[in-house]
DRENDO-50782 format. One record per residue (C-alpha): residue number from 1; residue in one letter; x, y, z. Coordinates in Angstrom, 2 decimals, always signed. Each point is the difference from the previous one (the first is absolute). Example, Ala and Ser with C-alpha at 12.3 -4.5 7.8 and 13.67 -1.06 7.14 Angstrom:
DRENDO-50782
<site><nr>1</nr><rest>A</rest><px>+12.30</px><py>-4.50</py><pz>+7.80</pz></site>
<site><nr>2</nr><rest>S</rest><px>+1.37</px><py>+3.44</py><pz>-0.66</pz></site>
end
This chain:
DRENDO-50782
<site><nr>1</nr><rest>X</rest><px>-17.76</px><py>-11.20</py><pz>-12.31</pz></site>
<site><nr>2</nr><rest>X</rest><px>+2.46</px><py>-1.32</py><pz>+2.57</pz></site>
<site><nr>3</nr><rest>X</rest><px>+2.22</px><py>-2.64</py><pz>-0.96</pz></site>
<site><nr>4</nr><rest>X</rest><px>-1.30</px><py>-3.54</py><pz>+2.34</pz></site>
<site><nr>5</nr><rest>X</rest><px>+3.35</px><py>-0.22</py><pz>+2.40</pz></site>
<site><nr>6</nr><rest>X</rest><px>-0.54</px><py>+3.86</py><pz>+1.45</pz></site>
<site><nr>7</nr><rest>X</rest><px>-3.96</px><py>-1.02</py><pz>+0.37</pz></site>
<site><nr>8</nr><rest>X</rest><px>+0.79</px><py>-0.22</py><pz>+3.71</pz></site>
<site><nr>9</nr><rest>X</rest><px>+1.12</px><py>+3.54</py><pz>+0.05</pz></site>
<site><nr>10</nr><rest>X</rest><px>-2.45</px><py>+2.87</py><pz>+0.23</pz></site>
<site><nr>11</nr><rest>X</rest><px>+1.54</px><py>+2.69</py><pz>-2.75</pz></site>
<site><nr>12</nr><rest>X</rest><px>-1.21</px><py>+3.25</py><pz>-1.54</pz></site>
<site><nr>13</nr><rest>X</rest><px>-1.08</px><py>-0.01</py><pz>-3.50</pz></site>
<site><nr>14</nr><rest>X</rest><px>+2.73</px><py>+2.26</py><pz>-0.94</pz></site>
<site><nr>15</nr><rest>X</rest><px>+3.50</px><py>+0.17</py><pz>+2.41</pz></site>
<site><nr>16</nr><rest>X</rest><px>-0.79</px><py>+1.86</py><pz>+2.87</pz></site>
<site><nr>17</nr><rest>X</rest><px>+3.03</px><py>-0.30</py><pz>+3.29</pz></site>
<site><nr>18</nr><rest>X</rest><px>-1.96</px><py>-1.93</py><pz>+1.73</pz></site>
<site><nr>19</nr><rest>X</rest><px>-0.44</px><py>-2.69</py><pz>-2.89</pz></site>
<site><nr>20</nr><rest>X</rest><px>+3.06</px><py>+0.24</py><pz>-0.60</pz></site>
<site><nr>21</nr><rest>X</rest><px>+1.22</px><py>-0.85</py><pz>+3.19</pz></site>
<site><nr>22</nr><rest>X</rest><px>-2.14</px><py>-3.11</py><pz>+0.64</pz></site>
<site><nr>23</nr><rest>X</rest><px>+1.45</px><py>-1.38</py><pz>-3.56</pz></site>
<site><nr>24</nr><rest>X</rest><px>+3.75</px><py>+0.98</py><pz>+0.21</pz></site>
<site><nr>25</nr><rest>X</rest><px>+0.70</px><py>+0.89</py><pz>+3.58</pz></site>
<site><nr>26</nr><rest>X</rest><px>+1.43</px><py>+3.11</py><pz>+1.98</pz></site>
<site><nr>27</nr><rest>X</rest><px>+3.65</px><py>-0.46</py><pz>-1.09</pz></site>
<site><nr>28</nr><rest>X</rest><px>-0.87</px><py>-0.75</py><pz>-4.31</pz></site>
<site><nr>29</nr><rest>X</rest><px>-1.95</px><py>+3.46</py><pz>+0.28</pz></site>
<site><nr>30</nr><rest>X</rest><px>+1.90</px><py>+1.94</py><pz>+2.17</pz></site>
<site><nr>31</nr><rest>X</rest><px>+2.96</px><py>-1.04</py><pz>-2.83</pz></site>
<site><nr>32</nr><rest>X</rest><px>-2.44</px><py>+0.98</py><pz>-2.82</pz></site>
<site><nr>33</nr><rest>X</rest><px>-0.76</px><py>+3.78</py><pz>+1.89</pz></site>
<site><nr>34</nr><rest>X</rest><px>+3.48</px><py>+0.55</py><pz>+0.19</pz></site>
<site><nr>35</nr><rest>X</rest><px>+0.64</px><py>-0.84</py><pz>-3.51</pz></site>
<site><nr>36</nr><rest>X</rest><px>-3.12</px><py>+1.44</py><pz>-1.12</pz></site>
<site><nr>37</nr><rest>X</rest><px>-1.92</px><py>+1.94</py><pz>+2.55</pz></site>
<site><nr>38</nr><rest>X</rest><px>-2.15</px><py>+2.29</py><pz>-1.63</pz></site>
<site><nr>39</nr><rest>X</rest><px>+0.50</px><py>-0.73</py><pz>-3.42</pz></site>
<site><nr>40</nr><rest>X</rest><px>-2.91</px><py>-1.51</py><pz>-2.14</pz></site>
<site><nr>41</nr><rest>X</rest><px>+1.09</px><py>-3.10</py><pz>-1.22</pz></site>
<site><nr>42</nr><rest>X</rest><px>-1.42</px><py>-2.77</py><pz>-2.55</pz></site>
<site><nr>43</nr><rest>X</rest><px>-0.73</px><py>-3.93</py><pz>+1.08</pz></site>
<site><nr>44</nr><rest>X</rest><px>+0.97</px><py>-2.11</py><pz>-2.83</pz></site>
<site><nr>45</nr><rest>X</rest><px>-2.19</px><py>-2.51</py><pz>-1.29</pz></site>
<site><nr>46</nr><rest>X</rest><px>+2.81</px><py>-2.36</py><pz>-0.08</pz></site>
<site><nr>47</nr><rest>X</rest><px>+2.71</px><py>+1.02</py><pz>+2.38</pz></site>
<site><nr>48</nr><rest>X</rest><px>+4.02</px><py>-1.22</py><pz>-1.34</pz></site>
<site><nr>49</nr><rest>X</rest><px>+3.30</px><py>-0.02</py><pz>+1.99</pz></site>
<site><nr>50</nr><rest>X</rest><px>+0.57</px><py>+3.33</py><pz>-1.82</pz></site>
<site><nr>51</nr><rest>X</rest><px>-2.68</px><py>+1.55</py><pz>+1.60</pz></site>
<site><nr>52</nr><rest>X</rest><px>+0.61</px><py>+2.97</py><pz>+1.74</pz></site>
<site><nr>53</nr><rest>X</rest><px>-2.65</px><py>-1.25</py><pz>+2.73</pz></site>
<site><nr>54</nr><rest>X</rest><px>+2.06</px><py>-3.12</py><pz>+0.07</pz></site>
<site><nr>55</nr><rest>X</rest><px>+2.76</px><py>+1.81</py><pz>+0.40</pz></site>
<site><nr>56</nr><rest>X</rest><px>-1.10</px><py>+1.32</py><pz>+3.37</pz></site>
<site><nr>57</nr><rest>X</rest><px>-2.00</px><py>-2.03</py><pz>+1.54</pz></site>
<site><nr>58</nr><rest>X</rest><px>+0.90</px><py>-3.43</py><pz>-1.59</pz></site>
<site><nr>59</nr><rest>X</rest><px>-1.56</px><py>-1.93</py><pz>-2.92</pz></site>
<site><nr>60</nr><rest>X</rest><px>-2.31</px><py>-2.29</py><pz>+2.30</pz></site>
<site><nr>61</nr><rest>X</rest><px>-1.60</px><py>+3.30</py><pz>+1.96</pz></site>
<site><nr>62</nr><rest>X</rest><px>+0.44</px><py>+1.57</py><pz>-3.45</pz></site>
<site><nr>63</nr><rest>X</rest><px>-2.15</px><py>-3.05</py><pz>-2.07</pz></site>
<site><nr>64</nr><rest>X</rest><px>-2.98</px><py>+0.08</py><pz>+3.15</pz></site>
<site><nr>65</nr><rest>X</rest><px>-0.39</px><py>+3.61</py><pz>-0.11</pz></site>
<site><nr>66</nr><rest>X</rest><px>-0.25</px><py>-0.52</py><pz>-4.94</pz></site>
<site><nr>67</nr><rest>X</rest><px>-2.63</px><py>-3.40</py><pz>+1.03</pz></site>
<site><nr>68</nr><rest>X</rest><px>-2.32</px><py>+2.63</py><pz>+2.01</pz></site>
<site><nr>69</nr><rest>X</rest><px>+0.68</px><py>+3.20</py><pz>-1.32</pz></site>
<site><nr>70</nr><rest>X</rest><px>+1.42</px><py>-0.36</py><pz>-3.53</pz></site>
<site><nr>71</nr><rest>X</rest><px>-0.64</px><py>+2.70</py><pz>-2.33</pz></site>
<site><nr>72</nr><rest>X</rest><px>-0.49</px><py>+2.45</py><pz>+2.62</pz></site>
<site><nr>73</nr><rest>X</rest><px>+1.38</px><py>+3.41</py><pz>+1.15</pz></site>
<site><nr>74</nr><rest>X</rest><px>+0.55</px><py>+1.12</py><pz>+3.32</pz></site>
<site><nr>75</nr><rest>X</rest><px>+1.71</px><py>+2.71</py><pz>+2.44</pz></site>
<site><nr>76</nr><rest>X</rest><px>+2.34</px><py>-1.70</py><pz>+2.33</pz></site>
<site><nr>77</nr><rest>X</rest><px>-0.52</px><py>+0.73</py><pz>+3.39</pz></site>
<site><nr>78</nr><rest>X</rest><px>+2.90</px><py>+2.77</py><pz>+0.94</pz></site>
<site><nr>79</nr><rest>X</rest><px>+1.72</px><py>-0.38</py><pz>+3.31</pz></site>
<site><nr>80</nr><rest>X</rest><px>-0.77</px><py>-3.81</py><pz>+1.14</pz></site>
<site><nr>81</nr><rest>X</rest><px>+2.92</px><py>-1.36</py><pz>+1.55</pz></site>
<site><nr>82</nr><rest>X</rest><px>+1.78</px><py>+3.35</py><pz>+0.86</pz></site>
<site><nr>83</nr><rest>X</rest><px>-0.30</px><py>+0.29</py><pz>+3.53</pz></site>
<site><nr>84</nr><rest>X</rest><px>+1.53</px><py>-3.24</py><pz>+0.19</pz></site>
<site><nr>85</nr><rest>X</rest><px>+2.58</px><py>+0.29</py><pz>-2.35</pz></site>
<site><nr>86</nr><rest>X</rest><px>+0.96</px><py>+3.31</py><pz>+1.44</pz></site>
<site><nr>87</nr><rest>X</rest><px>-0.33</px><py>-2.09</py><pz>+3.71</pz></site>
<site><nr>88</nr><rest>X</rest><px>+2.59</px><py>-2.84</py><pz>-0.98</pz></site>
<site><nr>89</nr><rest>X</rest><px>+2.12</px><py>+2.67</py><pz>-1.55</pz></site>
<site><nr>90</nr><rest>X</rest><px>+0.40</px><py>+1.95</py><pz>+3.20</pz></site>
<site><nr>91</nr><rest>X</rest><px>+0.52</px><py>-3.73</py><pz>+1.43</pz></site>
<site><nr>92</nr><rest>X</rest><px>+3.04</px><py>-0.18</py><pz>-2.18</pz></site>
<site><nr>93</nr><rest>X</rest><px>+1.34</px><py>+3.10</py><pz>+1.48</pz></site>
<site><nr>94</nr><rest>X</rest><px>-0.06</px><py>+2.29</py><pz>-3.51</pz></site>
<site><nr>95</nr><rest>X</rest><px>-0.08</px><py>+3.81</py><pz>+0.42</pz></site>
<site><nr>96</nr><rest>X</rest><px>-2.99</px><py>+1.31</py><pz>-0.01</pz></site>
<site><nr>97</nr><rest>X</rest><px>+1.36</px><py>+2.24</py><pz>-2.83</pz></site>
<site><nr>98</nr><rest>X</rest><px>+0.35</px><py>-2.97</py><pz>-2.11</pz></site>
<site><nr>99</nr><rest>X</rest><px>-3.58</px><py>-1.82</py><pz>+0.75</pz></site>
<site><nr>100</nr><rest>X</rest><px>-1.44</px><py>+3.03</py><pz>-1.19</pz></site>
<site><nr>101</nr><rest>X</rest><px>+1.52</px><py>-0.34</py><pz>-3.35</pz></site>
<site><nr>102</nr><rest>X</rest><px>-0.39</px><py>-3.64</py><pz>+0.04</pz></site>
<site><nr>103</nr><rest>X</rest><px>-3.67</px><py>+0.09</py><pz>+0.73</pz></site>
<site><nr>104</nr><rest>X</rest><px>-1.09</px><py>+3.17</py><pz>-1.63</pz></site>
<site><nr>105</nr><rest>X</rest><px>-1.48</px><py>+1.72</py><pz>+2.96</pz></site>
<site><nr>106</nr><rest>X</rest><px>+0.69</px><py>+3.23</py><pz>+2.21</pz></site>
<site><nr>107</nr><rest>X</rest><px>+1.89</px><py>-0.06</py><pz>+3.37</pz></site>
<site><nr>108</nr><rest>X</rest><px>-3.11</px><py>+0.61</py><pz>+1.64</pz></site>
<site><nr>109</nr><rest>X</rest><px>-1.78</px><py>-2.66</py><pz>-0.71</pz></site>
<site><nr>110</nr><rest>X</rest><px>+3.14</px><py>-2.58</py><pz>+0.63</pz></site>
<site><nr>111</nr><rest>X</rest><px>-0.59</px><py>+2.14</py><pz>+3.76</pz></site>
<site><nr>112</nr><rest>X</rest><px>-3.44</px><py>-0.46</py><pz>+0.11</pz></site>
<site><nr>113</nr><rest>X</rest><px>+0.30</px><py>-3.65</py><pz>-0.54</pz></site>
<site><nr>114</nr><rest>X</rest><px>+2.77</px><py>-0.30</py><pz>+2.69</pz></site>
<site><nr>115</nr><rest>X</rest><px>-2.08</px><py>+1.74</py><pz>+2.25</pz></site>
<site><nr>116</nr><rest>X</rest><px>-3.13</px><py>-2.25</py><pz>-0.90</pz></site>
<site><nr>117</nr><rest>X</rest><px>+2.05</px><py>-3.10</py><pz>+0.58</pz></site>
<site><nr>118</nr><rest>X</rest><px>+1.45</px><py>+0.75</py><pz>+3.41</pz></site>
<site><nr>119</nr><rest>X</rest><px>-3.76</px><py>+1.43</py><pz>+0.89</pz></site>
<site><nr>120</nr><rest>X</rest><px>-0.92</px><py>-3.49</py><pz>-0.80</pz></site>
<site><nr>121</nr><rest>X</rest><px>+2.57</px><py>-1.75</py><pz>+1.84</pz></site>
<site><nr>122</nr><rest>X</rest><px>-0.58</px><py>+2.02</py><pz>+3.01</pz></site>
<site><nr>123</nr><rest>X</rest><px>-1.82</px><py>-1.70</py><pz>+3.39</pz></site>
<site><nr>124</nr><rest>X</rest><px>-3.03</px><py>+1.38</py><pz>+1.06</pz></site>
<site><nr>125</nr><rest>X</rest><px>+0.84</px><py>+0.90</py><pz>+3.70</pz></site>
<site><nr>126</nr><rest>X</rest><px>-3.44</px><py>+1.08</py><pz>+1.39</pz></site>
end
């Protein structure tokens, strides 16, 4: 029951991340799991201005996901867009004290994902 202008899209019969992401893009649902990651939220049928989907992600991203998915629940992925979030933070030279609050998540894992970025932007010497 897709609406004809996503018909180029593959999508999930019910929003899944991945269908997610191919309608509304990495930064519209990393904005929508910080706002609300984990929650189970309703699609309207017809999404307004006042919308608190439209409020986060923005009445066009909000109006695609109502046209595909309308009248449906779902769990919003928890945790999409953190690592970069908590990335540019560190960027921005805030405290790590402060991130933690910011973002919602332990020291350790703000350590862990330091560690896993300079891992990654290590060279391979052998």
């Amino acid at each position: 029951m897709r609406h004809r202008r996503y018909d180029h899209l593959i999508l999930s019969d019910s929003p899944n991340t991945a269908s997610l992401l191919a309608l509304i893009g990495d930064e519209k649902l990393a904005q929508l799991s910080l706002d609300f990651g984990g929650a189970v939220i309703s699609i309207p049928l017809k999404v307004g201005e006042n919308s608190p989907i439209a409020y986060s992600i923005g009445l066009p991203a909000a109006q695609m996901l109502s046209d595909i998915w309308g009248g449906m629940q779902f769990t919003v992925p928890l945790g999409v867009g953190k690592t970069e979030r908590i990335l540019r933070l560190i960027s921005e030279g805030r405290p790590i004290n402060k991130i933690t609050r910011i973002v919602g998540v332990s020291r350790s894992t703000i350590y862990r994902i330091i560690a896993a970025e300079e891992e990654k932007n290590q060279l391979d010497l052998f």
